[in-house]
C-alpha positions as CSV (number, residue, x, y, z in Angstrom):
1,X,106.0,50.2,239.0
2,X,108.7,52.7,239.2
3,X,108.2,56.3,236.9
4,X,109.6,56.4,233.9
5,X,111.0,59.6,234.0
6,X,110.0,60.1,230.5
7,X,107.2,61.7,228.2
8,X,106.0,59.9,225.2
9,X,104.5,60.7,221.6
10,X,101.7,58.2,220.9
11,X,100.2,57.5,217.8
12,X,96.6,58.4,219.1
13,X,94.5,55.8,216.7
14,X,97.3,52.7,217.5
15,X,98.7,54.0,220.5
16,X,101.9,53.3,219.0
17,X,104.9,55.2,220.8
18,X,106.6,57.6,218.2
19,X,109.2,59.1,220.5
20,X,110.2,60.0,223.9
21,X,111.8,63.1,225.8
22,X,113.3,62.7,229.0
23,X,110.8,63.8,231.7
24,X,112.3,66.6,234.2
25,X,112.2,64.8,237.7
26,X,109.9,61.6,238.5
27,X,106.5,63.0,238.9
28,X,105.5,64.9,235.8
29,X,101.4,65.3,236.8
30,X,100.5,67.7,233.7
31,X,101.4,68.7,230.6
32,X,100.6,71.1,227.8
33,X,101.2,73.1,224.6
34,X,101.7,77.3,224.1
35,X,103.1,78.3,221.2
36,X,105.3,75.0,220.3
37,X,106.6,74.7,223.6
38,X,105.6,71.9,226.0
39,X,105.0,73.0,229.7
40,X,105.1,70.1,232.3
41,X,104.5,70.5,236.2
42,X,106.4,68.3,238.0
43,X,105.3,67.4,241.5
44,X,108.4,66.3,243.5
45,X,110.3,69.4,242.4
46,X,106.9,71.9,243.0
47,X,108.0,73.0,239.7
48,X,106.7,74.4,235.9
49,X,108.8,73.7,233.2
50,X,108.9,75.0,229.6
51,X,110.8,72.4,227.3
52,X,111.8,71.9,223.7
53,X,109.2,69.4,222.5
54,X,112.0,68.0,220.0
55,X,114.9,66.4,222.4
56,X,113.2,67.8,225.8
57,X,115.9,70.6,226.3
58,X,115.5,72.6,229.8
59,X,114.5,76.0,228.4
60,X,112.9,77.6,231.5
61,X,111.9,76.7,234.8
62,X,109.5,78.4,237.2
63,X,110.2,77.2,241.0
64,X,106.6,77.1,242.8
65,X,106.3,77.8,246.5
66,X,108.9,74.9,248.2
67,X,106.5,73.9,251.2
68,X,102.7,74.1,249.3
69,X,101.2,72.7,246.7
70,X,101.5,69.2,245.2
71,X,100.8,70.2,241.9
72,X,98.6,68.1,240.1
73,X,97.1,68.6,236.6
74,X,98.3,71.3,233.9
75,X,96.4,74.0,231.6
76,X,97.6,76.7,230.1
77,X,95.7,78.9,228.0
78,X,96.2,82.7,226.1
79,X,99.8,82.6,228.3
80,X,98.4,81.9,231.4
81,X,99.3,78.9,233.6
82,X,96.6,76.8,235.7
83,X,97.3,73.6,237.9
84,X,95.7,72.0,240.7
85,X,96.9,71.7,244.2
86,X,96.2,68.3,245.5
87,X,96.5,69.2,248.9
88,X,94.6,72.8,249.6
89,X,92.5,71.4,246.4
90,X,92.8,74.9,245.3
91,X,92.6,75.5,241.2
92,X,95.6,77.9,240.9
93,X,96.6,80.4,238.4
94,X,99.9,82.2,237.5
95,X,100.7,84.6,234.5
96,X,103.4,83.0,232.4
97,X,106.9,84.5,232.3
């Protein structure tokens, strides 16, 4: 099955599909909340990005090393961003901007 390139809003107790935002690239691998904004990594692109959770507007981007990792997984907590490398295996940690 080909990606999506799209995130969706599910209903958690139906699963029912509520909305979408377009997805930024074709490998999202993690996503998550800091104060109303949604963060996704994006694997293809080695890639954070912050977007408007309300029509998935580009509002910032942070460019990860272009050779290392595959980032895999997403977390952010008290402004700080942690993702998984999925090929050092390395738990990783940057300060957000």
């Amino acid at each position: 099955m080909p990606p999506s390139e799209t995130i969706y809003l599910v209903e958690p107790a139906s699963g029912k599909v509520m909305r979408s935002i377009p997805a930024p690239g074709a490998r999202p691998h993690g996503l998550a909340w800091d104060n109303g904004f949604l963060w996704c990594v994006e694997s293809n692109d080695r890639a954070i990005y912050k977007l408007d959770p309300r029509d998935g507007r580009l509002l910032a981007k942070v460019q990860l090393a272009t050779t290392d990792p595959e980032p895999h997984g997403f977390s952010m907590h008290r402004g700080v961003m942690w993702y998984c490398d999925a090929v050092s295996r390395w738990v990783c940690r940057l300060v957000s901007p």
